[in-house]
N, C-alpha and C positions, 0 to 999 in steps of 0.2 A: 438184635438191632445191629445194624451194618454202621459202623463208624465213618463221616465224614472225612474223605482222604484229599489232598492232591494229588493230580497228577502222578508228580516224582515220587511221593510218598507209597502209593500203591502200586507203582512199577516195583519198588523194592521189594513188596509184600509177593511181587508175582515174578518175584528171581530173578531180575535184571542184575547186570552187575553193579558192585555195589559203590565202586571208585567213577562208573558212569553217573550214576543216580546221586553221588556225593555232589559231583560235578555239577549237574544241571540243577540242582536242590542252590546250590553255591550262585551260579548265575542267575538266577531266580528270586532272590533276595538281594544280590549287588546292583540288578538292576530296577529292581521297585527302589532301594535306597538312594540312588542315583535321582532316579524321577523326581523322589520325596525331596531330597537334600536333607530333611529333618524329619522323623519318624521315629514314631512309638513302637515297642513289641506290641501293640493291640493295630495300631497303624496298618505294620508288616504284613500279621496275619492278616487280616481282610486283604491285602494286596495280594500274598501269596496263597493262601489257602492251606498255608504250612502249618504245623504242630508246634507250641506254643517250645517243646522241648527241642526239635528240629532249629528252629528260630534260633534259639540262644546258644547252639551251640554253632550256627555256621557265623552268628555274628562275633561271637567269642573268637572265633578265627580273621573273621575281618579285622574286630579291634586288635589284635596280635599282630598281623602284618602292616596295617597302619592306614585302612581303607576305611574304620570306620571308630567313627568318638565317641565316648560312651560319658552319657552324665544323666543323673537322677533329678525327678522336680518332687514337688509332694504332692501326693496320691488324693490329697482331699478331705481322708478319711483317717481312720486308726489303724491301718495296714501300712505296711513298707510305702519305701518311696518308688514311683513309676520310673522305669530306665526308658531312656531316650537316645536313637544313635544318629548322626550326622554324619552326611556322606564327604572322604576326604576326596575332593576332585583331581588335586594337585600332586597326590600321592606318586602316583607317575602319571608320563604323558607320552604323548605320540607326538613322531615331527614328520612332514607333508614338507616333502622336495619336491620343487622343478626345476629342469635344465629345457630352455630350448636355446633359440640359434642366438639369440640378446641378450636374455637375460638369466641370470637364477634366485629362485626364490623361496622360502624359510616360510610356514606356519606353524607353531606349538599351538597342540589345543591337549585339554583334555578329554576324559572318558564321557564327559558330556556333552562334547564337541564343542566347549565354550575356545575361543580364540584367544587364545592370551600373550601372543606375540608374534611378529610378523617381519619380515625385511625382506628387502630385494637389491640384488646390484645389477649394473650393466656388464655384460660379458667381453664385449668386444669381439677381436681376432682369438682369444683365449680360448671361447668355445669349440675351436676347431685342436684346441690341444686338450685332453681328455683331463691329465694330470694338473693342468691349473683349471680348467673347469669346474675341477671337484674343489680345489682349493678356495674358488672365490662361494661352492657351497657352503662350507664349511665355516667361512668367514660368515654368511649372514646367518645361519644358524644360530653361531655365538649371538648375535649383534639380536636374531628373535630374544636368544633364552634372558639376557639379559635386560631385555625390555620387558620377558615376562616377571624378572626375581624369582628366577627359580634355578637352586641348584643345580652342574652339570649331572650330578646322577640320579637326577627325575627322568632324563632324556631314556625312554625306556623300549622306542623302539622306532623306527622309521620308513618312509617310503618315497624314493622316488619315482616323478613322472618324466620320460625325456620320451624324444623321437625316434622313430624308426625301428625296426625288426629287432623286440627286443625278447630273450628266452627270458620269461618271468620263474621258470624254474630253476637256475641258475645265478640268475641277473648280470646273464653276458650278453654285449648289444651284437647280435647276428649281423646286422646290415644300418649303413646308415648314408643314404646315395647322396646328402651333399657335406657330409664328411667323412672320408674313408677313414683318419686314425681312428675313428670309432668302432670302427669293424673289428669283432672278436674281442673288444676291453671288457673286464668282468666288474663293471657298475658296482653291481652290490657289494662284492668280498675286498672291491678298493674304498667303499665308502664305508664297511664299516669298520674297517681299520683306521682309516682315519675319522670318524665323526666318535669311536668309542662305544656304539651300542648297537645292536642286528639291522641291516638295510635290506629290506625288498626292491625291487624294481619292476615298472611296467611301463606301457607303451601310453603314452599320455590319452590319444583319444579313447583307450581302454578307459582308461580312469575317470572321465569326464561322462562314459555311459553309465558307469558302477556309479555316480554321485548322483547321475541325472534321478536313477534305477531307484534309491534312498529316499534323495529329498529334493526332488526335480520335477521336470516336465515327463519324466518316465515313472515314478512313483506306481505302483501296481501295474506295471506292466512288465512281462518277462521276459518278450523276444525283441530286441530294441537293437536300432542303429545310430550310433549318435557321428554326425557327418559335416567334416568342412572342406572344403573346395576354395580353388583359386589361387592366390601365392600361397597358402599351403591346404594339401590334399591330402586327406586318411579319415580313416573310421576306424570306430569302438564298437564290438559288439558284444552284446548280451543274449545267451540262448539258454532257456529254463531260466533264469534269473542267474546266472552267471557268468562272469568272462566268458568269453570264447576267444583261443588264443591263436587257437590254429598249431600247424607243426614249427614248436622252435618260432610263436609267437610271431607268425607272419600275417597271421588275417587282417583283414581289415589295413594292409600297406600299399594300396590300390595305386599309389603314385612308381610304386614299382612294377606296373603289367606294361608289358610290352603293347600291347592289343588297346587298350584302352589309351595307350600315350598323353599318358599328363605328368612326361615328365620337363617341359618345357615350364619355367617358371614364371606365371602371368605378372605381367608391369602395369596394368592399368585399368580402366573400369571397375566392374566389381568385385574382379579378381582381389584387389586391394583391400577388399573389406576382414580378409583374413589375414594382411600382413600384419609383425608383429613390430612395428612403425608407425609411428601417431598420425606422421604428417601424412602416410599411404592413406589411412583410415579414414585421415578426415575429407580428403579427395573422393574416396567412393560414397563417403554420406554426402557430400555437397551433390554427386552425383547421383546418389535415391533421390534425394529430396528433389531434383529435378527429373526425373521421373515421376513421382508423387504427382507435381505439380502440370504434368501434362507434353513435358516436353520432348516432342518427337525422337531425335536422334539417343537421348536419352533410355525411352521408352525401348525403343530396338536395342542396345547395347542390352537392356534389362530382360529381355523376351533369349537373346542369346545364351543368355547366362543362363536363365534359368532350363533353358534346354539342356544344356552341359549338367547341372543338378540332376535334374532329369536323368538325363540317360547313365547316369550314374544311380540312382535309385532304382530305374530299370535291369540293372544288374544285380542289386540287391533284393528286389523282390521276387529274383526267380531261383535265386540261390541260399541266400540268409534267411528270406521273407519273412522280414520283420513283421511287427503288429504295428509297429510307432519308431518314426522317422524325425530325430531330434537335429534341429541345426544350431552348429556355433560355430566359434572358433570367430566371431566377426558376423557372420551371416545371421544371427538373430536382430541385427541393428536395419535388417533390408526384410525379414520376415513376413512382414503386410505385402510388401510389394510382391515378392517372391514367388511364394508358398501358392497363391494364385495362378499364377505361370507356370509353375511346377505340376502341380493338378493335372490342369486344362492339359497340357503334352503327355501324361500319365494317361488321362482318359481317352485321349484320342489314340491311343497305342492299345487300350483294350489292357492294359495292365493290373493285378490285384490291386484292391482297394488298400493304401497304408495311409493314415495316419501322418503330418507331419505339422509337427510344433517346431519355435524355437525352443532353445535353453533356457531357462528357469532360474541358472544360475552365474550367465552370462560368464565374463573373463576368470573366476574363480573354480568352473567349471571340475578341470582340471586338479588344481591343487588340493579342493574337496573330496575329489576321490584319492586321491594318496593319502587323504587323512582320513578319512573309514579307513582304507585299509591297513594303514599303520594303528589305528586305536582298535582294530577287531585283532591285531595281532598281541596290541597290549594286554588286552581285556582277555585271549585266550592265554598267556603267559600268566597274567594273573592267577586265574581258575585252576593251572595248573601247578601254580607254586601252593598254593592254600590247600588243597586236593593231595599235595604229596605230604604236605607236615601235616597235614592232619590224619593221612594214615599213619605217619610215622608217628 
């Protein structure tokens, strides 16, 4: 008789390596405990399909590093008492940075993406200086962690989101065309000297496809554009399910083509819907809403626009060709209206059929994807601290 294996279990049986197979046996368990919060070894197993001896000993590592709590209930019966482990969320966390042209802003969540603290400042003229930029980050960070209660040295790993042509391999900003001290500053290697723990960095509308990609209007879908226009113009792409960043992180920086010319910064209609300015904002919904409602000059201003969307998609459907055409930045607040107008000039051009939703996760877009991506770097740092003292 053939013994019941998982997975992980029978890759080692079939000479996988053994520090791989530790690995994903490890992640395979932290994240059924997670789901759990509170779970049994009988729990586990049925979650993982794991070995009752596999179980105890990668939890034995968890409770050693300080991921997981170990406490006994009574069994019922005349046997020992049942162990039970509770998952520590708080053990470390990820922190999700934004910088744009206004403002910057701080999420702490943990490995379960629960939010546990949050701040934002206004930036001013500062944003235009890189070194107080990062300083007024670093400022609301604090101002999150201590809303969270939680120690400086939870803070275990980070990511920010800013603008413009940025090397996420590095995390030096390549290009930034309305501020040049940004050109060549190295993001990450200055913020994590000053924040105290590893910074990644990406290009924001990247980050806002990677959230949609997770737990968005993009969810199961692999090849995605996620796209704003107007006072601000860029896209995030997604190809097989992950970033696309292009050479030195230029894709998707569409307000830098010569040929396409949008580098003129729109002041009014619904260009406005993607300023990062209340009072812009609430001028271009006064101005849907009178569309909506029938009104002529309106309605043309809105037929305009959406042509410019348009033929911005028609770029992208013959080069990216996405499956699904996500809008934010502002423009999920005009999507009824929109997305109709968009169509109709798509079909009349004889254009691939795409797909286009708003966003799913409106203005946090953004900062949601700097926090995947900083809690997949926690959670891979984890796997591989446990992974190494447990060989040792």
């Amino acid at each position: 008789m053939t013994a019941n294996r998982s997975e992980p279990d029978a890759a080692l049986a079939e000479g996988l390596d053994q520090g791989r197979v530790r690995r994903m046996n490890t992640a395979v368990v932290l994240r059924a405990l997670a789901a759990a919060g509170d779970a049994s070894l009988a729990d586990l197993g049925r979650a993982t399909g794991l070995s009752r001896r596999t179980l105890q000993a990668i939890l034995e590592e968890l409770r050693r590093a300080g991921w997981a709590l170990e406490s006994e209930t009574a069994s019922g019966g005349a046997g020992r008492p049942a162990k039970s482990y509770a998952y520590v969320a708080d053990h470390r966390v990820a922190v999700a940075l934004r910088l744009d042209t206004h403002t910057a802003y701080a999420m702490i969540v943990d490995l379960h993406g629960r939010v546990l603290g949050r701040a934002q400042t206004a930036l001013g003229e500062d944003y235009f200086a890189p070194e107080r930029a990062l300083q007024h980050l670093a400022a609301v960070t604090e101002i999150a962690r201590e809303q969270a209660g939680l120690d400086p040295r939870v803070l275990a790993a980070g990511t920010i989101a800013a603008g413009g042509v940025i090397d996420a391999r590095d995390g030096v900003v390549v290009r930034l065309i309305n501020a040049p001290a940004w050109t060549g500053f190295p993001l990450a290697e200055t913020a994590t000297a000053l924040l105290g723990f590893p910074i990644t960095t990406d290009n924001d509308a990247n980050l806002a496809a990677f959230a949609e990609s997770r737990a968005g209007a993009a969810e199961g879908h692999d090849d995605v554009a996620w796209l704003v226009h107007g006072n601000r113009t860029g896209a995030g792409f997604l190809l097989r399910g992950a970033i696309h960043h292009g050479h030195r992180g230029a894709a998707g920086e569409l307000v830098e083509s010569r040929v396409l010319d949008l580098k003129q910064t729109a002041a009014d209609g619904f260009s406005l819907l993607s300023s990062p300015i209340a009072a812009d904002r609430t001028a271009a919904l006064a101005l849907t809403d009178a569309a909506r409602a029938g009104d002529d000059s309106a309605l043309a201003l809105a037929r305009d626009f959406a042509a410019e969307l348009a033929d911005l998609i028609d770029v992208l459907a013959w080069t990216i060709a996405p499956e699904l055409v996500v809008l934010g930045g502002g423009l999920e607040d005009a999507s009824e209206l929109l997305v109709p107008l968009v169509l109709e000039r798509l079909r009349e051009r004889g254009d691939p059929s795409i797909r286009i939703l708003p966003t799913a996760l409106g203005a946090d877009a953004v900062l949601l994807g700097a926090a995947h991506v900083a809690r997949d770097a926690v959670s891979a740092s984890v796997l591989d601290t446990i992974v190494r003292g447990s060989a040792g």
